[in-house]
N, CA, C and O atoms as CSV, one atom per row, in Angstrom:
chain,resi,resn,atom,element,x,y,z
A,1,UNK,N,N,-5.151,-3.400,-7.444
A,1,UNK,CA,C,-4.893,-3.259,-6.028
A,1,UNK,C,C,-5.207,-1.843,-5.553
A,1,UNK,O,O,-5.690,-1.604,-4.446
A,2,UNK,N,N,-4.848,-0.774,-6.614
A,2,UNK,CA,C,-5.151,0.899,-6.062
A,2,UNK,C,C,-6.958,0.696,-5.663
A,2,UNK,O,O,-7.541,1.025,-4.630
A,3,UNK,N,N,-7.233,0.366,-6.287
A,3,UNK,CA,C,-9.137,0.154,-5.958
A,3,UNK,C,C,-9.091,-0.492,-4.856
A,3,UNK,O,O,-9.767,0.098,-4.013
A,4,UNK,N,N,-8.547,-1.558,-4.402
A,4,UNK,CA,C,-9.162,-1.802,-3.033
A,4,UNK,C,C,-8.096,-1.330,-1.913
A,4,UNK,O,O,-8.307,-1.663,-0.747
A,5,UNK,N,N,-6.971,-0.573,-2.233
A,5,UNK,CA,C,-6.349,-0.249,-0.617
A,5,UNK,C,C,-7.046,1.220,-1.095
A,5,UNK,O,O,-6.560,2.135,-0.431
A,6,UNK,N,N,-7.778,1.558,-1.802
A,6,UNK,CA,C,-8.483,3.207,-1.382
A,6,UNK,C,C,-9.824,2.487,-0.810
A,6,UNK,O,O,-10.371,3.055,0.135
A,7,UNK,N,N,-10.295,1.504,-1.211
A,7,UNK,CA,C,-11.558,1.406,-0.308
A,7,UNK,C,C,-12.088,1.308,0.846
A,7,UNK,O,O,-11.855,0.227,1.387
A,8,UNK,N,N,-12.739,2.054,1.455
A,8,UNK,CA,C,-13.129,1.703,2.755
A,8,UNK,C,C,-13.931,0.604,3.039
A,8,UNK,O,O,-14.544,1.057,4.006
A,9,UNK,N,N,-14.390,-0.602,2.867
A,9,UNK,CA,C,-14.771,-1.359,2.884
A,9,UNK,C,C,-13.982,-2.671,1.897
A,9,UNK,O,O,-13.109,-2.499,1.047
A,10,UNK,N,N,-14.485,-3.729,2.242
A,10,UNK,CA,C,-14.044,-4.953,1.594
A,10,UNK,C,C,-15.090,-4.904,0.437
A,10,UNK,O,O,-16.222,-4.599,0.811
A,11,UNK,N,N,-14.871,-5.241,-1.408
A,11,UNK,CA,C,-15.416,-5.109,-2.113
A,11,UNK,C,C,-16.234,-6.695,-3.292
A,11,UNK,O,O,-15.686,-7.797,-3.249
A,12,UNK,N,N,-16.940,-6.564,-3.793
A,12,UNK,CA,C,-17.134,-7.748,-4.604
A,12,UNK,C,C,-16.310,-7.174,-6.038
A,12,UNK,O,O,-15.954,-6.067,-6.442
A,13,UNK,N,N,-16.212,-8.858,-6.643
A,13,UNK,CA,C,-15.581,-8.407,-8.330
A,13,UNK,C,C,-16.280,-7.376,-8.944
A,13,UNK,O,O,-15.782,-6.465,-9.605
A,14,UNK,N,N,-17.895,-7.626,-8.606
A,14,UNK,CA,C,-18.876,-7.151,-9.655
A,14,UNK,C,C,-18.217,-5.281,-9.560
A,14,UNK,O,O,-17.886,-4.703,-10.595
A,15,UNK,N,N,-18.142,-4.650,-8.298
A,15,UNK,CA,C,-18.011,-3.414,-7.397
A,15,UNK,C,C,-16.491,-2.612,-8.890
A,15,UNK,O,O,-16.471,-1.726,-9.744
A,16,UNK,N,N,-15.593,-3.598,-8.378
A,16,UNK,CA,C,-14.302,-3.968,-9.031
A,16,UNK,C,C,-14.638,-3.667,-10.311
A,16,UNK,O,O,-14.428,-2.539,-10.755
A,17,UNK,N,N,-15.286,-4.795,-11.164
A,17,UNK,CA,C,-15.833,-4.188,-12.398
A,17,UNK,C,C,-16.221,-3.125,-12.439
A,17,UNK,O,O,-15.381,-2.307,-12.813
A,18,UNK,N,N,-17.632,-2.572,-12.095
A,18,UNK,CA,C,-17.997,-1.567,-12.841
A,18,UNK,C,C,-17.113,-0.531,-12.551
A,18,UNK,O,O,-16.647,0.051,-13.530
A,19,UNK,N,N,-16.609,0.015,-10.931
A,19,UNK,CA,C,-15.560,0.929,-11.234
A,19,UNK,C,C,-14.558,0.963,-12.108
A,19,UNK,O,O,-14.125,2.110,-12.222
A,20,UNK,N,N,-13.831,-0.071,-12.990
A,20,UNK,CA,C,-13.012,-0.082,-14.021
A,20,UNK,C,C,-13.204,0.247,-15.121
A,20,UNK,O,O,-12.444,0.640,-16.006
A,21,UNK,N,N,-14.438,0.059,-15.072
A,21,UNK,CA,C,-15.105,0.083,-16.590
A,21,UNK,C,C,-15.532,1.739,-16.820
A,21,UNK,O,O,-15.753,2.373,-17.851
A,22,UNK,N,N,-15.540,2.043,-15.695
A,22,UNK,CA,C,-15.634,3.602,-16.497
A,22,UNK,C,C,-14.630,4.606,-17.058
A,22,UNK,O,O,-14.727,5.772,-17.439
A,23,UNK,N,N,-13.655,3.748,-16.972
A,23,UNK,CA,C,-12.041,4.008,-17.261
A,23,UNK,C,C,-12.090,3.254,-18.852
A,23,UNK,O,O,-11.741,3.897,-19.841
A,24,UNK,N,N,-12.374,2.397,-18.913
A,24,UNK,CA,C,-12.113,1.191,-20.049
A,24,UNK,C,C,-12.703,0.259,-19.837
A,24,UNK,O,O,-13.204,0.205,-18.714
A,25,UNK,N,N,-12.948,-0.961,-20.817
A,25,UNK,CA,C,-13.655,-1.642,-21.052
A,25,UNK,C,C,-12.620,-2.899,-20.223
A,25,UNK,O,O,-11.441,-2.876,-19.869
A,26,UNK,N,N,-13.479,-3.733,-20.150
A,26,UNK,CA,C,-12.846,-4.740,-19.176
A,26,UNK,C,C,-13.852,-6.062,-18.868
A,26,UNK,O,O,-14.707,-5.736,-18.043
A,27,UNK,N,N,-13.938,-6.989,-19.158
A,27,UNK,CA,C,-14.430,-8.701,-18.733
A,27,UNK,C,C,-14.812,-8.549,-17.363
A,27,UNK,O,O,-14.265,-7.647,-16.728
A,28,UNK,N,N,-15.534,-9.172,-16.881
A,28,UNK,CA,C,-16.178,-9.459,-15.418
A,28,UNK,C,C,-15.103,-10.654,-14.850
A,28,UNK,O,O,-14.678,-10.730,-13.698
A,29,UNK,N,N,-14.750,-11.669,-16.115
A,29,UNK,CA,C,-14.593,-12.758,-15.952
A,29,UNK,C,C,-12.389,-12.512,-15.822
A,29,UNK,O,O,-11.663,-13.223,-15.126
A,30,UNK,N,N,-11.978,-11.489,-16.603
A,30,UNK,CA,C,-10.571,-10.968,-16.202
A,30,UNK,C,C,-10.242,-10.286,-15.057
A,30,UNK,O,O,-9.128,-10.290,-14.535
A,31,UNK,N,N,-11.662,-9.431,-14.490
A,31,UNK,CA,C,-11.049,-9.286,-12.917
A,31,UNK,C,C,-10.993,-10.261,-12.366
A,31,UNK,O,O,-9.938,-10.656,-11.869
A,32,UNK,N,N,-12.165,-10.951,-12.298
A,32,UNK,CA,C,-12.099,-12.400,-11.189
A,32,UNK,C,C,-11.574,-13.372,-11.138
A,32,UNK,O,O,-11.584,-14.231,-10.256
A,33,UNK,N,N,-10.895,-13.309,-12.405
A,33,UNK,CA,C,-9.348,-14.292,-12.327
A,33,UNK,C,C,-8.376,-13.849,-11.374
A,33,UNK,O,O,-7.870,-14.464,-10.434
A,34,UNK,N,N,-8.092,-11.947,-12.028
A,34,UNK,CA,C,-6.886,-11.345,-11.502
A,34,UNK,C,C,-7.079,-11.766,-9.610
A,34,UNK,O,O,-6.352,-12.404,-8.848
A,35,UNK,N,N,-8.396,-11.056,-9.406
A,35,UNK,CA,C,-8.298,-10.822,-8.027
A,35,UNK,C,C,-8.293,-12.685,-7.651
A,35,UNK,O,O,-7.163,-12.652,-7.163
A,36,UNK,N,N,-8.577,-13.757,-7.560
A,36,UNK,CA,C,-8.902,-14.775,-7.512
A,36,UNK,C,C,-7.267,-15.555,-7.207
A,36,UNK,O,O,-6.916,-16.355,-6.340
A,37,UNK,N,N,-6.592,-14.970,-8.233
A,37,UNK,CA,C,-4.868,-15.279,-8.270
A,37,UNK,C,C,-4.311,-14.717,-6.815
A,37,UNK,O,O,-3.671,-15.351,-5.976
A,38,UNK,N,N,-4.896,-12.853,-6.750
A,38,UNK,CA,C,-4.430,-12.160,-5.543
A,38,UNK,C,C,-4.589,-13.092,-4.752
A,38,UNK,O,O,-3.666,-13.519,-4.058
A,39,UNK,N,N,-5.768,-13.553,-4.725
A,39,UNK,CA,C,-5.954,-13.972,-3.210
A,39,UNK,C,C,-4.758,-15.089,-3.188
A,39,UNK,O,O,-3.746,-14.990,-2.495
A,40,UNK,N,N,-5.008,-15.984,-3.922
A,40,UNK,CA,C,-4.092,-17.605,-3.473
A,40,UNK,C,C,-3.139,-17.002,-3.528
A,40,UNK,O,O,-2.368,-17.639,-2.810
A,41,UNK,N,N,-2.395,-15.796,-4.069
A,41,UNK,CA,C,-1.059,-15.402,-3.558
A,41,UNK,C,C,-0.778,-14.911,-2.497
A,41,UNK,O,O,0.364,-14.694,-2.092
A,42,UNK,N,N,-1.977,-14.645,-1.834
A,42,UNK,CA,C,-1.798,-13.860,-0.095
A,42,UNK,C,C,-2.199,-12.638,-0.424
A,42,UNK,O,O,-2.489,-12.087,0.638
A,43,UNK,N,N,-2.398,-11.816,-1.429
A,43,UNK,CA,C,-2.314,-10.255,-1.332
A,43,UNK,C,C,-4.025,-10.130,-0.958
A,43,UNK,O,O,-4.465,-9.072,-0.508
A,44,UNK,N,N,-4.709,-11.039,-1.141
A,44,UNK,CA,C,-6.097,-10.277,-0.924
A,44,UNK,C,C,-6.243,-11.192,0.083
A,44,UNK,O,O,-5.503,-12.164,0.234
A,45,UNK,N,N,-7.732,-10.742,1.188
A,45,UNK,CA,C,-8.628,-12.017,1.978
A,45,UNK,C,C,-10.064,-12.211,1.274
A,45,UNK,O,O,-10.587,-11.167,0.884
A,46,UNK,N,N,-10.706,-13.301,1.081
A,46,UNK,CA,C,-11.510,-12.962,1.188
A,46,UNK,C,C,-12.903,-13.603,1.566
A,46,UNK,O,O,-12.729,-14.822,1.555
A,47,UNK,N,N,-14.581,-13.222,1.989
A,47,UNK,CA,C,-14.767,-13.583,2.618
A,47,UNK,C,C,-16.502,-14.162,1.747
A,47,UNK,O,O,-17.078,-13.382,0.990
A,48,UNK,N,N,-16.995,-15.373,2.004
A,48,UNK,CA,C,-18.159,-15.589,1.111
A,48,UNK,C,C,-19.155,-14.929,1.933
A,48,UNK,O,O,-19.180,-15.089,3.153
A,49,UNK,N,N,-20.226,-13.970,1.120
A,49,UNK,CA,C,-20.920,-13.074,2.018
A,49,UNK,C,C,-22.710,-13.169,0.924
A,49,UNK,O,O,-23.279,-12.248,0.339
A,50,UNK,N,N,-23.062,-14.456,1.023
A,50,UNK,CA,C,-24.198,-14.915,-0.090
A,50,UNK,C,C,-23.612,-15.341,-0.968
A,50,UNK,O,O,-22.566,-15.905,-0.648
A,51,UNK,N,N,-23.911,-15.307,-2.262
A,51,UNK,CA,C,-23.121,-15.732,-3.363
A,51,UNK,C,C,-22.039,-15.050,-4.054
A,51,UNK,O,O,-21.515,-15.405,-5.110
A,52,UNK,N,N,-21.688,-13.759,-3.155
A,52,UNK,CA,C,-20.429,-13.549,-3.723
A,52,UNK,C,C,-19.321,-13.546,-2.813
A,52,UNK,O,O,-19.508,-13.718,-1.609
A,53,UNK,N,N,-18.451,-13.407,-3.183
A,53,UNK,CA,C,-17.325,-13.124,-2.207
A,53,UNK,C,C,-16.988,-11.477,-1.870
A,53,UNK,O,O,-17.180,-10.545,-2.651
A,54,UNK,N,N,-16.555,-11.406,-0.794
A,54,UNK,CA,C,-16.174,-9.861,-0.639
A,54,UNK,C,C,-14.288,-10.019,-0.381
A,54,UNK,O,O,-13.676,-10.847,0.293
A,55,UNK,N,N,-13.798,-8.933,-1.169
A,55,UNK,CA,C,-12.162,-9.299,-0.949
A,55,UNK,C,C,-11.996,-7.835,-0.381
A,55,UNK,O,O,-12.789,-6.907,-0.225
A,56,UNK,N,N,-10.595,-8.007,-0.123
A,56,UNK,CA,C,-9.714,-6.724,0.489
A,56,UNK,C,C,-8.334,-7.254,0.923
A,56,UNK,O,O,-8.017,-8.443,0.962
A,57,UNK,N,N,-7.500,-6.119,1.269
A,57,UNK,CA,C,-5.858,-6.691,1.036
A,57,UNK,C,C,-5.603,-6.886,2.217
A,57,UNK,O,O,-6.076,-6.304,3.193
A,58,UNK,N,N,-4.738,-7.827,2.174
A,58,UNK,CA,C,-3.910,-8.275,3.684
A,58,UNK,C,C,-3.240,-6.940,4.312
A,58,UNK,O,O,-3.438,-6.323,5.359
A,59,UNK,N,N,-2.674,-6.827,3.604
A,59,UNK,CA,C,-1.763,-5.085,4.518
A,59,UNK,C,C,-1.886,-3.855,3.264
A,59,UNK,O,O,-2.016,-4.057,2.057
A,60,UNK,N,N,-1.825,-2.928,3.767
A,60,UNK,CA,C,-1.714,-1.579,3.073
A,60,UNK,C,C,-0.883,-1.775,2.117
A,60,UNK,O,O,0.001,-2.615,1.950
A,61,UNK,N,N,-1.453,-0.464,1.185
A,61,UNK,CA,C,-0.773,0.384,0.469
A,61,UNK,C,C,1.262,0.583,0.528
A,61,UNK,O,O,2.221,0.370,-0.214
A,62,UNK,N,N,0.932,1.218,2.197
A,62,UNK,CA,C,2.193,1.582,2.715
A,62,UNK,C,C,2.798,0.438,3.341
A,62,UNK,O,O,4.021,0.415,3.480
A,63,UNK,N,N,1.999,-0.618,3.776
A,63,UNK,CA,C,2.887,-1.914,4.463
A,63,UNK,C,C,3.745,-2.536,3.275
A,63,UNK,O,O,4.889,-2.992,3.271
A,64,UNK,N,N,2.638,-2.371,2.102
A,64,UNK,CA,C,3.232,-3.168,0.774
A,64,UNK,C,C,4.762,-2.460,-0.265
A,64,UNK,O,O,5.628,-2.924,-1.007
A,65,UNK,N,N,4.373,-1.146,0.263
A,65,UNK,CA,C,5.519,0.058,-0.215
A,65,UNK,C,C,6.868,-0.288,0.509
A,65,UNK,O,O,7.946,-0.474,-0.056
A,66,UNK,N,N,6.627,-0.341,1.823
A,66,UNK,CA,C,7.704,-0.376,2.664
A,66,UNK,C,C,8.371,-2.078,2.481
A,66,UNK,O,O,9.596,-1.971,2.444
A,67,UNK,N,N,7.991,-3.405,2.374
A,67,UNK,CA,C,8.160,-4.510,1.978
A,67,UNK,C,C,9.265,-4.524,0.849
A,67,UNK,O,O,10.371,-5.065,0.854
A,68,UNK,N,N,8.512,-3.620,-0.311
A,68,UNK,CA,C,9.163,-3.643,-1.486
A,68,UNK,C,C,10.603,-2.685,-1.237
A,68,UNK,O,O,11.685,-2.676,-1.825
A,69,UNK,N,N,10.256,-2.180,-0.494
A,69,UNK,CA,C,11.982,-1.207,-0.104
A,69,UNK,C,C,12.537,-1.807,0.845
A,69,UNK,O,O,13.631,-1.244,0.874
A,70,UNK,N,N,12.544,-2.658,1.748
A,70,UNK,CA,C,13.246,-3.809,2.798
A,70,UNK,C,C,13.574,-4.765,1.601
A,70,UNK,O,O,14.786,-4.961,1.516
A,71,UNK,N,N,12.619,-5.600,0.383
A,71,UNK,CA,C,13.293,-6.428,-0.520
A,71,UNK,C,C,14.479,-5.627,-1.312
A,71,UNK,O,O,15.524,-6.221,-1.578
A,72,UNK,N,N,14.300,-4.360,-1.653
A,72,UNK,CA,C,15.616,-3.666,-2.641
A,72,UNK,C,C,16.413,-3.850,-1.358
A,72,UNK,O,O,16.484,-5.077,-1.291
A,73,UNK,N,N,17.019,-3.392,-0.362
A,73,UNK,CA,C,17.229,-3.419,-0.001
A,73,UNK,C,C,18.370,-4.915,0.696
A,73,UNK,O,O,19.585,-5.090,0.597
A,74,UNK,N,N,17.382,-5.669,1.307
A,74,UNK,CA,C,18.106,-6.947,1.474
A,74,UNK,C,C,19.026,-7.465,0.106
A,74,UNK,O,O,20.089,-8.071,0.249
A,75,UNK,N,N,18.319,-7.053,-1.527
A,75,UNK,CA,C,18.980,-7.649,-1.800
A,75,UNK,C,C,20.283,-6.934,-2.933
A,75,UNK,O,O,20.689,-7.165,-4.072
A,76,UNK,N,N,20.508,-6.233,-2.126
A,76,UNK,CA,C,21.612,-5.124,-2.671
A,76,UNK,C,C,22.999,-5.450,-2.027
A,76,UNK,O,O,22.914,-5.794,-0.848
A,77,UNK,N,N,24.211,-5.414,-2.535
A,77,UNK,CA,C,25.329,-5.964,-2.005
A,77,UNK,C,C,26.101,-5.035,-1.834
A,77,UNK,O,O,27.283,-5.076,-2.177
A,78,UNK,N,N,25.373,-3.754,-1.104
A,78,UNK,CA,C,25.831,-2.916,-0.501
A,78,UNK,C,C,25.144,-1.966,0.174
A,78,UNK,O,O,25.456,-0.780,0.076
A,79,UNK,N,N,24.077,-2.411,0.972
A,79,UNK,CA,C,22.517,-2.154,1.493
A,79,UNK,C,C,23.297,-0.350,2.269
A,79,UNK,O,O,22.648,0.684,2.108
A,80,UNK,N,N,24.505,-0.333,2.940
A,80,UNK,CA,C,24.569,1.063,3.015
A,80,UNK,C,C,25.018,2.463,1.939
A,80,UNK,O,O,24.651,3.638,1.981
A,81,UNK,N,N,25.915,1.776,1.046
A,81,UNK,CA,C,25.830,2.838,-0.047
A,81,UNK,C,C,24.413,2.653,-0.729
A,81,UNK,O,O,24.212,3.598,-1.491
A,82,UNK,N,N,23.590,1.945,-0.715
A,82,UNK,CA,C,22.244,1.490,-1.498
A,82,UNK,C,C,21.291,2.820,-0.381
A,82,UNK,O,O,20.679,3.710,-0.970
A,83,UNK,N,N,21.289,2.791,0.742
A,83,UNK,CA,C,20.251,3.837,1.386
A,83,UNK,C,C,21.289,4.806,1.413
A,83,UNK,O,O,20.578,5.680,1.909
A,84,UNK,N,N,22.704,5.527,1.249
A,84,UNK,CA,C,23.351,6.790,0.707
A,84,UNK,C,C,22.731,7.308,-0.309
A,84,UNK,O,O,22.488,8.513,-0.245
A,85,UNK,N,N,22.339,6.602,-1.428
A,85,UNK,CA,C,21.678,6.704,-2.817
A,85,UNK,C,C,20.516,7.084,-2.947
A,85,UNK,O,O,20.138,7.852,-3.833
A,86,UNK,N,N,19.637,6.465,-1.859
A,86,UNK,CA,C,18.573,6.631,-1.866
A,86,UNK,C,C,18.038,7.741,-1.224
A,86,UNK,O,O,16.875,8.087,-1.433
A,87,UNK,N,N,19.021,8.527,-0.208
A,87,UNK,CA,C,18.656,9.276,1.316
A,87,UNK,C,C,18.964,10.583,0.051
A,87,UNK,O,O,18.171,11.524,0.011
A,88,UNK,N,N,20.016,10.543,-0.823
A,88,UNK,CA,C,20.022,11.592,-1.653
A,88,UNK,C,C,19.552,11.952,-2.943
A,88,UNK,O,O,19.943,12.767,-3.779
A,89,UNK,N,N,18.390,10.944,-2.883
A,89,UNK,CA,C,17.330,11.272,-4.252
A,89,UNK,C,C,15.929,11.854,-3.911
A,89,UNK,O,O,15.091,12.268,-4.713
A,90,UNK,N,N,15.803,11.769,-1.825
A,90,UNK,CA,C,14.683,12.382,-1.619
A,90,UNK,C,C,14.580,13.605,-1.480
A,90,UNK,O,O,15.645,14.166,-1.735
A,91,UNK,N,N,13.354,14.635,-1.037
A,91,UNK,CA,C,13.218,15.645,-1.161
A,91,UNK,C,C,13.678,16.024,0.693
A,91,UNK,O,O,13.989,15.219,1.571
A,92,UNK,N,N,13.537,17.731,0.778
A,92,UNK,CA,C,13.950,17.779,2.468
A,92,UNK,C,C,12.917,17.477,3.060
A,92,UNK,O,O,13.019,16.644,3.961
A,93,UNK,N,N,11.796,17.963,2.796
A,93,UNK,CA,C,10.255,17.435,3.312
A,93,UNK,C,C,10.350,15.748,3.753
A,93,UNK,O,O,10.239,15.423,4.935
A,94,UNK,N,N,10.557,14.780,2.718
A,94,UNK,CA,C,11.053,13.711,2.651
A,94,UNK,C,C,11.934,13.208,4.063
A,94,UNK,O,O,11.493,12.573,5.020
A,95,UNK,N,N,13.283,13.706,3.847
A,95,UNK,CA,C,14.360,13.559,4.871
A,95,UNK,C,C,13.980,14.068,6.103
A,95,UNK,O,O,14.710,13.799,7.057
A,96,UNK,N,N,12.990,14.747,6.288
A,96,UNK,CA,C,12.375,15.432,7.528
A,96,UNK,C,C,11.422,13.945,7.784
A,96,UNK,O,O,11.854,13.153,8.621
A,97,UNK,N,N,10.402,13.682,7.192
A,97,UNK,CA,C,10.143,12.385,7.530
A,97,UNK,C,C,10.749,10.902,7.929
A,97,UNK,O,O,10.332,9.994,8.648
A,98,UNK,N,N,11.839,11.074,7.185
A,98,UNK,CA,C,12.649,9.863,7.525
A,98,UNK,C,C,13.485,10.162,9.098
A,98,UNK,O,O,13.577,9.505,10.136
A,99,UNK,N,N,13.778,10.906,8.847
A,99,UNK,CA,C,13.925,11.412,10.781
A,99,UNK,C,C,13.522,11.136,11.512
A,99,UNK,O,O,13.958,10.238,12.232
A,100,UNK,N,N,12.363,11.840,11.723
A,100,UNK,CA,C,10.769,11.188,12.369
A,100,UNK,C,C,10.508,10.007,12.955
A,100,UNK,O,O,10.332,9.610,14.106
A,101,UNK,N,N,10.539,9.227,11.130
A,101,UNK,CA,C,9.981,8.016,11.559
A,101,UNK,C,C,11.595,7.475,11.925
A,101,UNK,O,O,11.489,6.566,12.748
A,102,UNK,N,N,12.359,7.611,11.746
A,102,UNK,CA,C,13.729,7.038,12.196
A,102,UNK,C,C,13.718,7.342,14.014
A,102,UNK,O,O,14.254,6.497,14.731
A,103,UNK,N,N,13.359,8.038,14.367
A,103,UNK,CA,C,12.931,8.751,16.174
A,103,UNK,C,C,11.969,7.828,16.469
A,103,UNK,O,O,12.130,6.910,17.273
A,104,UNK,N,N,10.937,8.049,15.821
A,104,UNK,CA,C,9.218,7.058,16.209
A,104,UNK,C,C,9.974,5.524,16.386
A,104,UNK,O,O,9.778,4.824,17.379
A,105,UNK,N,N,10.985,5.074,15.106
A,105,UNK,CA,C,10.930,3.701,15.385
A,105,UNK,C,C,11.841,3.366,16.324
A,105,UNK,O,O,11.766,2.191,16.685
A,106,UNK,N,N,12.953,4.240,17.002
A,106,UNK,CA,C,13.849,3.597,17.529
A,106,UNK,C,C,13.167,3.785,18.963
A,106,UNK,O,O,13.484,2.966,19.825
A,107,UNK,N,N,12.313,4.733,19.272
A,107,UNK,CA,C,11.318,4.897,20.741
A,107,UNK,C,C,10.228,3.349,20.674
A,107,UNK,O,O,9.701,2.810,21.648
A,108,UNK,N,N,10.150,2.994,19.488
A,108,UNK,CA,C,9.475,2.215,19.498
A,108,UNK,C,C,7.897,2.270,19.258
A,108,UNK,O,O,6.995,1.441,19.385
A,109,UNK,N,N,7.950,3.529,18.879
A,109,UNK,CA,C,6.391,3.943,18.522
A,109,UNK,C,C,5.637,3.448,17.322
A,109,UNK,O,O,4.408,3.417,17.369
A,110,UNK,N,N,6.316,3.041,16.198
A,110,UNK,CA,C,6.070,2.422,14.806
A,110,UNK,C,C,5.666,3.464,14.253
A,110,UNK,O,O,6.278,4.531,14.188
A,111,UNK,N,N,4.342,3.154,13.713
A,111,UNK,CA,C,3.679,4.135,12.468
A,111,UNK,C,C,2.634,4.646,12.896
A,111,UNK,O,O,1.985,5.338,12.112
A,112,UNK,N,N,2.148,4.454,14.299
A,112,UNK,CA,C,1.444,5.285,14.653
A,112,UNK,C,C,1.674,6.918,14.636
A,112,UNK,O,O,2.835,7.321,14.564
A,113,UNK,N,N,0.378,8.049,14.716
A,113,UNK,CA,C,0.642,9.003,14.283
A,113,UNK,C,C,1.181,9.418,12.805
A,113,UNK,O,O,1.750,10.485,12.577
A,114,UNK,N,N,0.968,8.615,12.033
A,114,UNK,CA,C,1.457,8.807,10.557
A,114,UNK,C,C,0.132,8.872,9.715
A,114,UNK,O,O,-0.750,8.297,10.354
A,115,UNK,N,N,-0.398,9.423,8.362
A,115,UNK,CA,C,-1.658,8.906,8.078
A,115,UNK,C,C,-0.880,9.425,6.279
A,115,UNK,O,O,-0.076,10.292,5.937
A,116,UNK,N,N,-1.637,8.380,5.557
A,116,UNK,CA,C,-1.163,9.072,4.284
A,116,UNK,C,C,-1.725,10.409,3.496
A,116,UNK,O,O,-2.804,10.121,2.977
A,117,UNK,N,N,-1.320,11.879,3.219
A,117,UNK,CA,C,-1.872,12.438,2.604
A,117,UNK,C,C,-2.486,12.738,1.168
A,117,UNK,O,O,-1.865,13.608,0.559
A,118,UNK,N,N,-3.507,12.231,0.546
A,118,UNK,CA,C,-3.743,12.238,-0.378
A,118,UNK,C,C,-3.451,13.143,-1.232
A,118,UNK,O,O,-2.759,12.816,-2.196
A,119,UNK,N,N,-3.922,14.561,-1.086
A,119,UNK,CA,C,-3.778,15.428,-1.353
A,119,UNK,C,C,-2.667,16.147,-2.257
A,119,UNK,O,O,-2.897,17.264,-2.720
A,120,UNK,N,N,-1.604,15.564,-2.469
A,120,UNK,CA,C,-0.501,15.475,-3.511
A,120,UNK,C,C,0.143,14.454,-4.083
A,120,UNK,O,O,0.885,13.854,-3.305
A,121,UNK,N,N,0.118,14.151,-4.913
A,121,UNK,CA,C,0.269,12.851,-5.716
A,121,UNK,C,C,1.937,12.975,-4.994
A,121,UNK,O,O,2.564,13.987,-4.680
A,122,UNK,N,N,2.390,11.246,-4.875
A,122,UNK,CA,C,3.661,10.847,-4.411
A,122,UNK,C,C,4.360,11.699,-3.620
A,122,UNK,O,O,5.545,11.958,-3.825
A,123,UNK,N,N,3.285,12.464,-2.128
A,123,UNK,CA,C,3.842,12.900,-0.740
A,123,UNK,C,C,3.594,11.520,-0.477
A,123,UNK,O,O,2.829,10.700,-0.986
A,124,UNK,N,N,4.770,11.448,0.818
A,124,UNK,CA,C,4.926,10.667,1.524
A,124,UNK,C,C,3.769,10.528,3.033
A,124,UNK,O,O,2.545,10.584,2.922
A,125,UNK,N,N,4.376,10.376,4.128
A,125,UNK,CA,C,3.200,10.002,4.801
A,125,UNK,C,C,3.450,11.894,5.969
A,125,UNK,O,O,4.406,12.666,6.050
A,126,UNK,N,N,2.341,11.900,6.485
A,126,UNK,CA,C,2.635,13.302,7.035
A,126,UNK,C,C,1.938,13.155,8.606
A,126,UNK,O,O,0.879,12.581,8.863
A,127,UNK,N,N,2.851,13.846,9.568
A,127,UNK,CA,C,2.091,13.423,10.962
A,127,UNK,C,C,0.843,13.754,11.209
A,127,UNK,O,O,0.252,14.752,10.797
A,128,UNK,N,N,0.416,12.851,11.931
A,128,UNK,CA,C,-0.702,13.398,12.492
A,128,UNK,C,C,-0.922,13.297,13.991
A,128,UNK,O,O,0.003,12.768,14.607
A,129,UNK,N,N,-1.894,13.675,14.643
A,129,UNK,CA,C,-2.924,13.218,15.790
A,129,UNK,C,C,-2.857,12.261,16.448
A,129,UNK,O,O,-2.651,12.268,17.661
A,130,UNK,N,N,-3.076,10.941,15.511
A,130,UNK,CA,C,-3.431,9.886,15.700
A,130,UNK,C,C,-3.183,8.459,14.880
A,130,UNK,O,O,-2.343,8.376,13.984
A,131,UNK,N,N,-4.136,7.193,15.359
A,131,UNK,CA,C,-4.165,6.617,14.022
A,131,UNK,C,C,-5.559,7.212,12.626
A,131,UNK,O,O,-6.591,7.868,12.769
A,132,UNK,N,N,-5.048,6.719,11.643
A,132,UNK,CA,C,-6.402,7.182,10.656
A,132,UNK,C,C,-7.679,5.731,10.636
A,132,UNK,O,O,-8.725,5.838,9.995
């Protein structure tokens, strides 16, 4: 999935393959299962473009991040000591964001003006301008 929510474009298996393979060795025929599963599970779309297919993910990176923290969440049997716990394992940079976007969402602005920064492994999202 990191290979196609960094891609700018929708990709084929073959694409999929060889970028993997320069990491490790890997089947043509084990991505195109994996991604093939994605799809009928919802996580990928994808689209027949000649004889191959081109895939890419239904929602982000960060749509898929944030999902998985609404599921901890819902299913915690104490969802406010559960975000106490959580509000005090982040960094202030962090809690400065959650502010933010805690302001952005209750104005009703969403995630606009947010863009993810690459630039440091596991920063969070940092304002911006615009959309990216």
């Amino acid at each position: 999935m990191d290979l196609l929510w960094s891609a700018s474009e929708p990709r084929t298996v073959r694409a999929v393959v060889d970028e993997l393979q320069q990491r490790r060795q890997i089947a043509y025929t084990t991505v195109m299962t994996v991604m093939d599963n994605l799809h009928r599970k919802g996580w990928l779309r994808r689209e027949l473009v000649g004889r191959a297919y081109l895939y890419e993910p239904v929602r982000s990176q960060e749509e898929h991040s944030a999902e998985l923290m609404g599921e901890a969440l819902a299913h915690s049997l104490d969802p406010a000591t559960t975000l106490i716990h959580f509000v005090e394992r982040i960094s202030p940079g962090e809690a400065r964001l959650l502010r933010t976007a805690l302001t952005r969402a209750t104005r009703g602005a969403g995630t606009q003006g947010f863009r993810e920064d690459a630039s440091r492994p596991g920063q969070r999202h940092q304002p911006s301008d615009g959309p990216t």
